[in-house]
C-alpha positions in Angstrom: 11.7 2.9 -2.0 8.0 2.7 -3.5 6.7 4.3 -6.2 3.1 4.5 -7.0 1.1 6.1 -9.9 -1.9 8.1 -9.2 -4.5 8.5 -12.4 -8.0 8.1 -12.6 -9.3 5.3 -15.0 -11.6 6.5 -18.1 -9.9 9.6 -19.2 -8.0 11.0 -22.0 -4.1 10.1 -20.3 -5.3 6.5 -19.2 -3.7 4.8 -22.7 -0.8 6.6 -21.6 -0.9 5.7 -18.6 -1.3 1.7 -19.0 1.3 1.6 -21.9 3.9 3.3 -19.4 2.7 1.0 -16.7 3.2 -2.4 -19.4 6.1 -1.1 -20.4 7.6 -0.3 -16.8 7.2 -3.8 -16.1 8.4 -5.7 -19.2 11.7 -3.6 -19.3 12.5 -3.6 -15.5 10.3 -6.7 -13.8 8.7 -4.2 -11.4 5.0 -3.8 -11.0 4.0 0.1 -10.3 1.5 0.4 -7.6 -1.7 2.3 -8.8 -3.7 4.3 -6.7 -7.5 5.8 -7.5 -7.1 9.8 -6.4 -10.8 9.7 -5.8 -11.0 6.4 -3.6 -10.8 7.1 0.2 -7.7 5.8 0.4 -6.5 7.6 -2.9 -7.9 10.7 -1.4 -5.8 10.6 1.9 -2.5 9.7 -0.2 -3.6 12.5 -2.4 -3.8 15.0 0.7 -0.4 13.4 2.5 1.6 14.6 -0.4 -0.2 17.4 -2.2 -1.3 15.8 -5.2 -3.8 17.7 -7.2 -2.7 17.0 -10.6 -3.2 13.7 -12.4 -1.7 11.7 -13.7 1.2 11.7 -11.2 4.0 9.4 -10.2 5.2 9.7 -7.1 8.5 8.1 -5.5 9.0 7.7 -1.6 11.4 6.7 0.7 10.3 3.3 2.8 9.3 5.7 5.6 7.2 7.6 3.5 9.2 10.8 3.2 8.7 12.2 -0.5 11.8 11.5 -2.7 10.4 13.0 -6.6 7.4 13.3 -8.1 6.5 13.6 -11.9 3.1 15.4 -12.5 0.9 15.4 -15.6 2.1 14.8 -19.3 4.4 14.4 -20.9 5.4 11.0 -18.4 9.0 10.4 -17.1 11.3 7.9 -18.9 11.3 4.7 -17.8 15.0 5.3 -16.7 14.2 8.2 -15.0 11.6 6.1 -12.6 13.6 3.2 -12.1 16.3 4.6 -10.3 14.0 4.5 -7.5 12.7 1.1 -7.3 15.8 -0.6 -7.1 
């Protein structure tokens, strides 16, 4: 499975954001992809799975099908994301 975390960079959830994302990685050795919702390719993922809120983490299967998605604040637990990146 992949899971990727869609946020833009410079606003007031980025702190949040980059603390989850260190954190995700010290406690579990996984790197979180990151994608830029207003990049062309962030733009097409966005419009694949119906993102219009940020930020958003997003979990899919390795085919691409949509397995959860967490939108906006308060973020998931670190628990709660991992289960699908192992």
């Amino acid at each position: 499975m992949k899971v990727a975390v869609v946020y833009k960079d410079q606003t007031d959830y980025t702190r949040a954001v980059t603390d989850f994302l260190r954190d995700f990685q010290h406690r579990t050795g996984h790197v979180l992809d990151t994608i830029d919702p207003d990049s062309s390719e962030g733009v097409l993922f966005c419009n694949t799975y119906g993102i219009i809120e940020y930020p958003t983490i997003i979990a899919t299967s390795d085919d691409g099908v949509m397995q959860n998605t967490w939108n906006g604040l308060p973020l998931p637990t670190i628990s709660e994301v991992s289960y699908y990146v192992q």
